[in-house]
N, C-alpha and C positions, 0 to 999 in steps of 0.2 A: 667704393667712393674714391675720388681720384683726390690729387693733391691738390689740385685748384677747386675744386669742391668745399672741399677741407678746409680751406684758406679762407674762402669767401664766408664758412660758416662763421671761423673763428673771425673772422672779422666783425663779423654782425653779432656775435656774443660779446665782443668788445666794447662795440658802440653803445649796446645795451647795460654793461657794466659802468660805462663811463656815465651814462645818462642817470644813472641808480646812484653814483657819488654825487657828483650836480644836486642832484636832490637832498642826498644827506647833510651837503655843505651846507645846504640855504637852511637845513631845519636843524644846524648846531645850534647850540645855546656857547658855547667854548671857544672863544676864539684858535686858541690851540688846534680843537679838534678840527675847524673850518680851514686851518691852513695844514692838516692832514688830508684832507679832503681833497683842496684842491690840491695838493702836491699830488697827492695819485691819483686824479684826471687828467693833470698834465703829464704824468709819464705813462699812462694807457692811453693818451692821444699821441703823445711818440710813436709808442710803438704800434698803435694801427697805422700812422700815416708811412709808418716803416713796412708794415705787411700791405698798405695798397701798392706801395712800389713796387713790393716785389710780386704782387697780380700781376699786375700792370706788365711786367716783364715776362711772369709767365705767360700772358696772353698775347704778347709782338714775337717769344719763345715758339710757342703753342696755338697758333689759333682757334683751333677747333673749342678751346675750350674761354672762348672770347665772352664777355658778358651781353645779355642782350637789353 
């Protein structure tokens, strides 16, 4: 499995993860807990938008492994 392989997965495990707190936030009962919730959607949205950049550079890097 190549590095851009690998990236693209963890990236899509990410989104997946991020989409699973989304959910948890809407079905707190806690305020508290809702703004746990979202506070770690918004720092797994950093850092996916931080790992498309650096697709994104591996694929103008590397073309071959460009998305289709």
């Amino acid at each position: 499995m190549t590095v851009a392989s690998k990236l693209k997965q963890t990236i899509s495990s990410l989104k997946g993860v991020e989409g699973t707190l989304r959910l948890y936030s809407l079905q707190a009962q806690s305020k508290e807990l809702k703004v746990v919730y979202r506070d770690a959607v918004k720092g797994i949205g950093e850092i996916t938008q931080n790992l498309e950049k650096r697709e994104k550079a591996i694929e103008l890097e590397e073309p071959q492994y460009k998305s289709n």
